[in-house]
C-alpha positions in Angstrom: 82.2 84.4 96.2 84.3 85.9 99.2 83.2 89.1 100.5 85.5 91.7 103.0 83.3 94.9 104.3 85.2 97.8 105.9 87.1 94.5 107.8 89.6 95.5 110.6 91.8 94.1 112.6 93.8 95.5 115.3 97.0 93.9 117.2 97.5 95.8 120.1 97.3 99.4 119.3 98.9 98.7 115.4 96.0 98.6 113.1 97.4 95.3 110.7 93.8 96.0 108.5 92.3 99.3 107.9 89.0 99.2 106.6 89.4 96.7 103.6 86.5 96.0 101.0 87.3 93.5 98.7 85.1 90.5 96.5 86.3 87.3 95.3 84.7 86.1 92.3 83.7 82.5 92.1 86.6 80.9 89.5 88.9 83.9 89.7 92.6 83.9 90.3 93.0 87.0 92.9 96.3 87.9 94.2 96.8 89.8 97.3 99.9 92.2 96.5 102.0 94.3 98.8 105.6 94.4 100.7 106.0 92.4 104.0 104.1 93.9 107.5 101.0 95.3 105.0 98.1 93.6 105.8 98.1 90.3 103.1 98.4 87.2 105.0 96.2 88.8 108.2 93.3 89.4 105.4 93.9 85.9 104.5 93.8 84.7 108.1 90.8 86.7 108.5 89.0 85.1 105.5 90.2 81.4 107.2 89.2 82.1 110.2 92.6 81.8 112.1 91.8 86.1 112.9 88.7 87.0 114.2 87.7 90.9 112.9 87.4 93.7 115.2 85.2 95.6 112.9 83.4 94.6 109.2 82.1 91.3 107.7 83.6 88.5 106.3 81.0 86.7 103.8 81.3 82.9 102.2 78.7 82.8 99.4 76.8 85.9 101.2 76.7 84.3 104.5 78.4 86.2 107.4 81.3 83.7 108.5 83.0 86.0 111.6 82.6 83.4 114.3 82.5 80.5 112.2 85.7 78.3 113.0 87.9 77.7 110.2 86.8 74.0 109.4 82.7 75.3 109.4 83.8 78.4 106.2 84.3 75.3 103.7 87.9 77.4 102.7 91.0 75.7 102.2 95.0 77.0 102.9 98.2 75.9 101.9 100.6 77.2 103.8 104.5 78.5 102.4 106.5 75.7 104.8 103.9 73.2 103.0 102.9 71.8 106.7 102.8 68.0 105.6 103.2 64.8 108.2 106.3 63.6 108.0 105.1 59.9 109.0 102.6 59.8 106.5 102.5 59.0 102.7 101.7 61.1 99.5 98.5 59.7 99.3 97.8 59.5 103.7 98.4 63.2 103.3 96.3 63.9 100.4 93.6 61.9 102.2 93.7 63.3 105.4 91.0 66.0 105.3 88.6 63.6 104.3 89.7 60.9 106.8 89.4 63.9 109.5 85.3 64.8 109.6 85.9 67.6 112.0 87.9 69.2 108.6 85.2 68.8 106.3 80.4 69.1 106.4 80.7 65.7 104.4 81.8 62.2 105.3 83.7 59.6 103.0 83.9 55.9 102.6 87.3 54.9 101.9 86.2 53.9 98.2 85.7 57.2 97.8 88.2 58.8 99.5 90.7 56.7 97.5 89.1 57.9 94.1 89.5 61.3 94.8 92.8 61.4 96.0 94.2 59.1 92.8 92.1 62.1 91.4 94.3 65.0 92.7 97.2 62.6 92.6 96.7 62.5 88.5 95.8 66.6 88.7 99.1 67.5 90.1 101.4 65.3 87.7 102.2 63.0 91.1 100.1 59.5 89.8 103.5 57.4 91.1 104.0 58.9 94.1 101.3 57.7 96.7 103.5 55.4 98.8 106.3 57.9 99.0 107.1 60.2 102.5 107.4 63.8 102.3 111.2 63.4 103.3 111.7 61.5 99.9 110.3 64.8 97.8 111.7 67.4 96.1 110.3 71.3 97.2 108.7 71.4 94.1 106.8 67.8 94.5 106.1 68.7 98.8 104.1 71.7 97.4 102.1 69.8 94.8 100.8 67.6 97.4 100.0 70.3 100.4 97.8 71.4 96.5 96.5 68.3 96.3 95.5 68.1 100.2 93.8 71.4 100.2 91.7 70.8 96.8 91.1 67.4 97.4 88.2 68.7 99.8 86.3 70.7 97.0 87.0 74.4 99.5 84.7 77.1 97.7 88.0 79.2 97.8 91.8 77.9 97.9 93.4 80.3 100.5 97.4 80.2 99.4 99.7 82.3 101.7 103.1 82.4 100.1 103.5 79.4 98.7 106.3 79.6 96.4 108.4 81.7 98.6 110.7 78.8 99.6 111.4 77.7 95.9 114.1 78.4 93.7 113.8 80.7 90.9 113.6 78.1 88.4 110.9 76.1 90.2 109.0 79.3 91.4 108.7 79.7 87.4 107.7 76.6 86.7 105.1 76.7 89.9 103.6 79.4 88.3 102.3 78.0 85.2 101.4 75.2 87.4 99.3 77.2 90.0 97.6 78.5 86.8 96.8 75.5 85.4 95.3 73.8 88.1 92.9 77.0 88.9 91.6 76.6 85.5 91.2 72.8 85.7 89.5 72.3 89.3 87.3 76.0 88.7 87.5 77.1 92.0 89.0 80.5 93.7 92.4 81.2 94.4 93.5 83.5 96.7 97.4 84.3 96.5 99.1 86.1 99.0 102.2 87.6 97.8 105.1 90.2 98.1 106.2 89.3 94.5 104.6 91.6 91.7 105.7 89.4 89.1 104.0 86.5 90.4 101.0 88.8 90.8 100.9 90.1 87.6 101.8 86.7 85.8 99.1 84.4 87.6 95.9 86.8 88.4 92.8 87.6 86.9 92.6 90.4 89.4 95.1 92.4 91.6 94.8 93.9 94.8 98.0 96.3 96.1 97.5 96.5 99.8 100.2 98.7 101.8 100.3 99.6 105.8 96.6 97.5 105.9 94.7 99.7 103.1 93.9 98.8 100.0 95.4 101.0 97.2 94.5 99.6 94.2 92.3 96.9 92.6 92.2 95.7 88.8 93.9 93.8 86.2 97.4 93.3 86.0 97.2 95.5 83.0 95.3 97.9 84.2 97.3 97.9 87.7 100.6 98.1 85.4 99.6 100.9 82.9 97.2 103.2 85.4 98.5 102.9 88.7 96.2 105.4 91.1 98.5 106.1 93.7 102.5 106.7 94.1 102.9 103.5 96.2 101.1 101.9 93.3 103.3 103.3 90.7 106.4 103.1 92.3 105.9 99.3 93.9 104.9 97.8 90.5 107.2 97.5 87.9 110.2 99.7 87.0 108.9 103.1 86.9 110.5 106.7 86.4 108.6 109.5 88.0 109.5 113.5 87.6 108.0 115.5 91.0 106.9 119.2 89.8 104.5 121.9 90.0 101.5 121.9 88.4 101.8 124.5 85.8 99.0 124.4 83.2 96.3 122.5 82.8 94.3 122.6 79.2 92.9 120.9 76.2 93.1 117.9 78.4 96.7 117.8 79.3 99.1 118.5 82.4 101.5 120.4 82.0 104.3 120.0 84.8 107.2 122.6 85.8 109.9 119.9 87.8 112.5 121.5 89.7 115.3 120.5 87.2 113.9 123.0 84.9 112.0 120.6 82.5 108.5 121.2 81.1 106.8 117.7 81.2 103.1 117.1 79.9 101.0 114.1 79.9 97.2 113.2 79.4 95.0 115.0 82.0 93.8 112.3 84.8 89.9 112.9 86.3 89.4 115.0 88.1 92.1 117.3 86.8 94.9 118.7 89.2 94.5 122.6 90.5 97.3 124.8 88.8 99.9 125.2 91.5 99.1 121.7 93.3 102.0 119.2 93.7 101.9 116.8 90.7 104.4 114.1 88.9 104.9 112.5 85.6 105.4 109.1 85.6 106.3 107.0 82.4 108.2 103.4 82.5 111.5 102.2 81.3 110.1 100.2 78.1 108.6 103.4 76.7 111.3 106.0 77.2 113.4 105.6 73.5 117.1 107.1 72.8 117.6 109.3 70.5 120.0 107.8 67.8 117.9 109.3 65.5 116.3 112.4 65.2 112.7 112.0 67.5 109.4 112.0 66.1 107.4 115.4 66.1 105.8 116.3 69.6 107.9 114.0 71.5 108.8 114.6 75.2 112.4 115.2 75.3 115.1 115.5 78.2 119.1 115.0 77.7 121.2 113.8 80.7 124.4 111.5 81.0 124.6 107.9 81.1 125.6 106.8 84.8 125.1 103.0 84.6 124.5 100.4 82.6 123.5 96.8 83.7 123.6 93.4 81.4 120.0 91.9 81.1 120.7 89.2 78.7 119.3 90.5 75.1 118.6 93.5 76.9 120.8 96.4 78.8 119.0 98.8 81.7 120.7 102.1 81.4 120.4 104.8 83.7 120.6 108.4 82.7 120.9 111.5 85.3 118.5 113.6 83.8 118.5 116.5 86.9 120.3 116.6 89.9 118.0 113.8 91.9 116.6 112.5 89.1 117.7 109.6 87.3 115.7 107.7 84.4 115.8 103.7 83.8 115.8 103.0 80.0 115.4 99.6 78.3 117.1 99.2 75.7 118.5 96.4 73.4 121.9 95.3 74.3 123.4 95.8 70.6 122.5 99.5 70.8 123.1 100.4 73.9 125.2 103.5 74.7 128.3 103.6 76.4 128.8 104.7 80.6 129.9 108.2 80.7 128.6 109.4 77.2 125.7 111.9 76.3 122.3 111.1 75.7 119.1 112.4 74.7 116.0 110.5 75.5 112.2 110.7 74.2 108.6 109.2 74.9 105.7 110.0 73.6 103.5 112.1 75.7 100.2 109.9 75.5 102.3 107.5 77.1 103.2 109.2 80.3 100.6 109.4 83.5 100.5 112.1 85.8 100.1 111.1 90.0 98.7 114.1 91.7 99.8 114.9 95.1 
């Protein structure tokens, strides 16, 4: 397991990590999430050793690893420009962490060291391409082996800053499933770095949301989807649609929320509750907000407004609807029913769906 207590690190006078606690289980896919400049790849560094921490712990297993070197923390990192020799082969590359005994507590014969990497060779779907240089790869096969070269030294955590950054879309997808896969075959920790949500959401067992070096957020990527804590949370993952009010009422475990448009908006009351009068909003997201071609259910949330745009997704259509003056709501919505720019709409959700962000 990797361990962060109250870690920072300073550059200068900027503060890159603000007191971050975090835990790594042992065979756990854990994504780092957050935009660029928040703090992700220096808590990475800081776990590899390339960062020493100004203040906190960083712990391998339980053991305090601050001014252990990088090659002495047994952790492995694959870097996003891949970082393989261009003069040697597939399998010289693979191999050379083993080959290097300053990179690794253990030495290897080459009868082993030639097992193994066959091993990673086959584990990566790259069994034909040990004799090949990196100039004669694709982006796709370059980052299967800088996989290969960091797993192929057994690393009690696999450190990956980026890594599918410089891919394609198509091959980013297909990486994906990939990065998955292997996780679960070799058992061991990944750490993902990543400004991406969907790649976050789609590959972790567990989330964290950093932003200007704190954490905000850690849990499932259902749970980090569905019951974002904060704003940045709510309005960085995922298509959201958020009302800003006044808290009006609060009773028989609802909010109810006065906006300045002139709507009445409730939701489920969050713990602790917010103080009548406190500055409050209503978030709910696109896929649950319904329109109207039909008379809404009893006790639904309504609000009419004007569709303003409308944008192709395939078998879907995003519309947008100016609900108040600054306030304009995403809907998703199946392309074949879809209403038309310019025309009037009113939408619905159901309450329980909704989540209220205090402050």
């Amino acid at each position: 397991m990797v361990e962060l207590r109250q870690v920072v690190k300073h550059f200068g006078e900027r503060k890159a990590v603000d007191r971050v606690s975090l835990a790594v289980p042992r065979g756990q896919f854990y994504s780092l999430l957050g935009p660029s400049g928040c703090g992700k790849t220096t808590t990475l560094r800081l776990i590899a050793g390339f960062e020493e921490p100004d203040e906190g712990e960083v712990l391998i297993h339980g053991r305090r690893v601050n001014e252990l070197p990088p090659f002495r923390r047994n952790v492995s990192t694959v870097f996003q420009s891949y970082a393989l020799f261009p003069h040697l082969t597939v399998a010289e590359n693979v191999a050379f962490g083993l080959r290097r005994g300053k990179l690794s507590a253990r030495r290897f014969d080459e009868g082993e060291i030639r097992r193994r990497v066959e091993r990673m060779l086959e584990l990566v779907q790259l069994p034909g391409a040990a004799t090949r240089r990196p100039d004669l790869l694709s982006g796709g096969e370059k980052q299967r082996v800088a996989l290969a070269r960091s797993m192929v030294l057994e690393p009690d955590v696999l450190l990956l800053d980026e890594p599918l950054a410089a891919l394609d879309q198509k091959l980013r997808q297909e990486m994906r499933l990939e990065l998955k896969r292997l996780q679960r075959a070799v058992g061991i920790s990944f750490l993902f770095v990543t400004h991406d949500q969907e790649e976050a959401l789609t590959l972790s067992d567990q989330v964290a949301v950093m932003n200007q070096g704190r954490l905000e957020q850690i849990g499932t990527p259902e749970g980090i989807y569905s019951r974002p804590q904060t704003r940045f949370v709510a309005r960085f993952i995922g298509s959201s649609n958020v009302f800003d009010g006044e808290v009006r009422r609060v009773e028989g475990g609802r909010v109810e929320i006065a906006t300045a448009g002139g709507h009445c908006l409730v939701a489920p009351s969050p713990t602790p509750a917010p103080a009548c009068g406190s500055a409050a909003g209503i978030l709910v997201r696109p896929e649950l907000v319904r329109i109207a071609n039909e008379p809404a259910p009893a006790g639904a949330q309504r609000v009419a407004g004007k569709v303003i745009q409308s944008v192709f997704l395939g078998p879907h259509r995003q519309v947008i609807v100016q609900v108040e003056p600054r306030v304009e709501i995403k809907v998703l919505c199946p392309a074949s029913t879809a209403p038309q720019q310019d025309s009037a709409v009113e939408l619905w959700w159901n309450p329980e769906d909704a989540l209220v962000l205090c402050g």
